[in-house]
N, C-alpha and C positions, 0 to 999 in steps of 0.2 A: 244322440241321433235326432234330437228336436230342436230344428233352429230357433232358437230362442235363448234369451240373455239370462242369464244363471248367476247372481250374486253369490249364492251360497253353493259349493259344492256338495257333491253327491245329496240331495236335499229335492225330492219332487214330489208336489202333492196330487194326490189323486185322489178321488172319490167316485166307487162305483155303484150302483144299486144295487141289492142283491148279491152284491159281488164281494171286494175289498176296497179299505181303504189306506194310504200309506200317509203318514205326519199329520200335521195340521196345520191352518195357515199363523195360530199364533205359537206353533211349534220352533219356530226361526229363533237364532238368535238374538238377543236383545238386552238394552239396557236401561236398568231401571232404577232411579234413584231420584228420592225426596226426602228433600233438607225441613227442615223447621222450626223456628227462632219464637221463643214463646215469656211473655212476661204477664204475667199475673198478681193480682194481689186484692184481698176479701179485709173490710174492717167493722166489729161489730161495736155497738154503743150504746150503752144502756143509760137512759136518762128517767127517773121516775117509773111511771107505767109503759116509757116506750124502750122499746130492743129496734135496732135501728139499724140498715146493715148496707152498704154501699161498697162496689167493688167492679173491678174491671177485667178484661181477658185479650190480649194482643199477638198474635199469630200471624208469623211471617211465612209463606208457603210457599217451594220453588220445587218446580217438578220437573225434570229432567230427564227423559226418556228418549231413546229411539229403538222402535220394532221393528222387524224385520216382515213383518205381516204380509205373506201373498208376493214376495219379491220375489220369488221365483217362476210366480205364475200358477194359478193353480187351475188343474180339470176336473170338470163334470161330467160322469158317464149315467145319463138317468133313463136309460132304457127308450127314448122317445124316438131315436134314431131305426133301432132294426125291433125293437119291442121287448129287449132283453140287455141289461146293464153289461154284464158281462161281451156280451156278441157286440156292442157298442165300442168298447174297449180293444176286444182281437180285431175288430176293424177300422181301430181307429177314427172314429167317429165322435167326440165329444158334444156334449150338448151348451156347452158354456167355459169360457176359458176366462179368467180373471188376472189383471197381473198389475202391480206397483211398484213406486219406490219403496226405497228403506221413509220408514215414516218418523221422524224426527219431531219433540215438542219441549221448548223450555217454556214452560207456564207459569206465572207467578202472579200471587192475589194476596190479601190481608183477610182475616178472621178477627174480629173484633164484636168483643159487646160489654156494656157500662149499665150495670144498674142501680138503683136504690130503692130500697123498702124499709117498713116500719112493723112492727108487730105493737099493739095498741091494746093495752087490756083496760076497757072502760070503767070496767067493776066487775066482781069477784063470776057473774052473772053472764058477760060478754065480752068477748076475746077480738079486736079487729086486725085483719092485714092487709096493708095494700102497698103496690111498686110499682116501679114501670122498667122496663128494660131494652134498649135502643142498640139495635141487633143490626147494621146495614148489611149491604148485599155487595161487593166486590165483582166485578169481574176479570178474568183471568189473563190477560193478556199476554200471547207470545213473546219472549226478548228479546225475536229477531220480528217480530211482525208479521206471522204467517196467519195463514189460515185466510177466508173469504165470507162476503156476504151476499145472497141470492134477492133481489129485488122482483118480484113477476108483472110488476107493471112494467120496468124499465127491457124485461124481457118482449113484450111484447111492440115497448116501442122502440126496440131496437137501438137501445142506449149500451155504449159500452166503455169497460172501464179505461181513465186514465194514464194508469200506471203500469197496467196490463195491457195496452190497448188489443190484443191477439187474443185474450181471452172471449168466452163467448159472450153473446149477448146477454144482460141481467146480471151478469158476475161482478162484484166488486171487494176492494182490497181497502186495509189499513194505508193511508193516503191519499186515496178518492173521497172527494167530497161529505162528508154528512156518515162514515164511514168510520168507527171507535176503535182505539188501536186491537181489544179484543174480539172486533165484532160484533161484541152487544157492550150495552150500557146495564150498569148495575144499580141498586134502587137503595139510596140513604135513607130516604125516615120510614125505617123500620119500628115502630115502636109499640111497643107490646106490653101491656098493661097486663096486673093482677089481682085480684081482688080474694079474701076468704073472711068468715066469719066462723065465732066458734063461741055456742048459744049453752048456755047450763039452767034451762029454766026455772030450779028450783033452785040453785046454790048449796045444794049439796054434793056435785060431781056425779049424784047415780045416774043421770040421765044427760047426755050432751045430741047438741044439733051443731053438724060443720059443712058449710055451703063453699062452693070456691068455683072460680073462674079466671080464665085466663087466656091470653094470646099469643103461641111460640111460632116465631119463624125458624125455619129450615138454612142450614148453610149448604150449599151444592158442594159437592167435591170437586178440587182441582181436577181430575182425571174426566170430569165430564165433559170436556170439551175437547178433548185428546183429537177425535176424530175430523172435527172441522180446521183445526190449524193443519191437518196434514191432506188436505184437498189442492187439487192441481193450483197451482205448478208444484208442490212439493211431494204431494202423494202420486200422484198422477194416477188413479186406479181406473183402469179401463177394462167393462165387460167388452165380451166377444159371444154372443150366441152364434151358438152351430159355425163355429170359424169353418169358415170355406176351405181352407188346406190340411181339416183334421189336427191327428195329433203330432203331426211332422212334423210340420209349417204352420204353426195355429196364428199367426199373422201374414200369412199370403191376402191380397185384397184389400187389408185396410189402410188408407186413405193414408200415403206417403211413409207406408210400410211398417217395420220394425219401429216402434219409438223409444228401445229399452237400449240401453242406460241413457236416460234424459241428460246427466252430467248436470252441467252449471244453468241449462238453456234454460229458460220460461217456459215450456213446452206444458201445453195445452192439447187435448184429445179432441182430435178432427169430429171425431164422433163418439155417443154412449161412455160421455164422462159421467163418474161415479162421485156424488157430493156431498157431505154433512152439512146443513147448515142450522143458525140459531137465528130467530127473530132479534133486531136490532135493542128493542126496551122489551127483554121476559119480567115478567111480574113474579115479586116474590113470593117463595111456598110458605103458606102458615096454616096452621093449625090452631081450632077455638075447641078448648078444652073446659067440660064442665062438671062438675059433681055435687051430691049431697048425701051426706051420710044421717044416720041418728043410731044413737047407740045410747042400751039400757042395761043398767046392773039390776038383776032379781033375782028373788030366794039366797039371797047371801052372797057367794061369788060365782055366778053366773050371770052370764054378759049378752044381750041382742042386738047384733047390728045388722041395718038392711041397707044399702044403698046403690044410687043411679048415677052411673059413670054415660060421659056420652062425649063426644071427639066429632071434629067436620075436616075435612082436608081440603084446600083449596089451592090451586093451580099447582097443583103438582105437574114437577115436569118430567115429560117422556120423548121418549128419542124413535118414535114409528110413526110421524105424520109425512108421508109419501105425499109427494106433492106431484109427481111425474109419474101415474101409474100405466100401465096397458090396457088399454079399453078391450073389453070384451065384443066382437063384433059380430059372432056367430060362425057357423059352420060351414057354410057355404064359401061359394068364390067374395073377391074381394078385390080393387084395386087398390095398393098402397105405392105410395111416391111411384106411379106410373108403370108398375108390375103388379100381374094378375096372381094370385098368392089364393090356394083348393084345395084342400079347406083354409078358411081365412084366419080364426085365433088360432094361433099354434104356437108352443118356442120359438119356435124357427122365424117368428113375426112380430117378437114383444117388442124389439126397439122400433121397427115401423107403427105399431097400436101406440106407442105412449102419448099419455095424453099433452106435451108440449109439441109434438113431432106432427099430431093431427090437426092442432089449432094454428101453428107458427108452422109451416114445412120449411120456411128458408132458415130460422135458427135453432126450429126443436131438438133438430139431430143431432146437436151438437151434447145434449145429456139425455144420459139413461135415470139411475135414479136419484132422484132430489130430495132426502131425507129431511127433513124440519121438525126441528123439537118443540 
């Protein structure tokens, strides 16, 4: 009884406040499968005083997935419409409708890292180690070249892409210009040095000092990027606040109608497209790890150690930098895109407040949120 385009039979999600909820949106059917082709090999060498140890790690990664996520469409009933989730629901009133493709990624990247160290013992008195380990950064690229990259300057001056040209302004694809077939560029000289020392002041073993330090980079998982290869045209995820035709018709009024099942077409959202996007060069994650122990045998066989462990994390990456948020504007009246809107912040006004829709009104409206990792 809801016109609207149904991939999955009997399968409808809802969510009410207070109320019930039915599936989930990553309830859907799906498929999910990664391969992995892995060669390794550690060789150690012991010459005089040094142990000496060099070795490599080579991982091939193909992920393979497509979800069904939200292809049915999913409703929000949050009580904002009559002030009661449930009474929102027998009135059909939804506060937010959501709906996609089936979301498809073949991703595929390399895990690689090559190092070499020495264990060094000077004299019976001092122990030395040092390596370095050359860890690159991969990036993951689709096999078919999906997924997009968002530019906000090119947004602003109303640059738009080549190969897309129907997309909206600031969106750009694998084959536009300056544009990496994954979307970003990944960072080779990774190299991450070790150092330790291991002190016996007196050369009798009862008493040792072991200082150590070091720099590990981070490998991201293939799956972090899942969500920006499946952004329009592939995903095509479009919110709907307070659809105008309820829960019947939850696409009556927008902009050239029904757009489900997109099929083969490019299809780009008129309005409140939904995006993941990655910065073109992310910096890799690494972590500076540092310690010192001292440890004491006394009274025969009993042992005291005390020491200072300490860790720094550095660009770690996260997937909640909103770049398109809803400006808060207060409570009073308000004009937005040339309607008068009493009280003026409300649901019912979040894609009019976003903050590209207030600064750009001729290309803002074409997305809702802009996620940036």
């Amino acid at each position: 009884g809801i016109n609207m385009y149904s991939a999955v039979p009997n399968f409808l999600l809802i969510s009410t406040t207070g109320g019930f909820s039915t599936f989930c949106g990553t309830c859907a059917p799906g498929h999910f499968n990664v391969n992995s082709y892995q060669v390794a090999d550690d060789v150690d060498i012991i010459r005089g005083k040094h142990q000496m140890g060099f070795g490599f790690n080579v991982i091939r990664v193909q992920n393979n997935t497509i979800s069904g996520f939200n292809e049915n469409g999913s409703f929000t009933f949050n009580a904002s419409r009559t002030g009661l989730g449930l009474a929102d629901f027998l009135t059909g009133l939804p506060s937010a409708f959501v709906q996609t493709n089936a979301t498809p990624d073949d991703l595929r990247t390399w895990i690689m890292s090559f190092y070499a160290q020495d264990t060094f013992r000077v004299s019976s008195h001092f122990t030395l180690s040092y390596g370095i380990r050359w860890e690159p950064t991969f990036s993951d690229p689709d096999k078919y070249r999906r997924g997009s990259s968002f530019n906000i300057n090119s947004f602003y001056a109303g640059q738009f892409s080549t190969r897309y040209p129907n997309a909206p302004a600031g969106l750009f694809f694998p084959g536009d210009k300056g544009i990496p077939d994954a979307n970003w560029n990944g960072h080779l000289p990774n190299f991450a040095p070790r150092v330790g020392i291991v002190w016996n002041p007196h050369g009798d073993g009862r008493d040792t000092l072991r200082v150590g330090a070091s720099l590990l980079y981070d490998v991201p998982e293939t799956w972090f990027n899942e969500r920006e290869t499946t952004n329009a045209p592939v995903g095509t995820s479009i919110d709907t606040p307070n659809p105008i035709g309820g829960f019947s018709d939850p696409w009556l009024g927008y902009p050239g109608g029904n757009p489900f099942p997109t099929g083969g077409r490019a299809y780009f959202p008129a309005t409140a497209g939904v995006y993941v996007n990655m910065p073109i060069n992310p910096k890799p994650t690494y972590v500076a790890n540092w310690n010192i122990t001292y440890q004491r045998q006394f009274a025969g066989s009993w042992m005291a150690s005390v020491s200072y462990l300490g860790n720094k994390t550095t660009h770690l990456w996260s997937g909640n930098g909103e770049m398109n948020p809803a400006v808060f504007l207060g409570l009073g009246s308000c004009t937005l895109g040339g309607k008068v809107f009493n009280p003026c912040s409300t649901t019912s006004t979040t894609q009019q407040r976003r903050l590209f829709t207030l600064t750009n009104p001729t290309y803002g409206p074409s997305y809702a949120s802009m996620n940036t990792m």
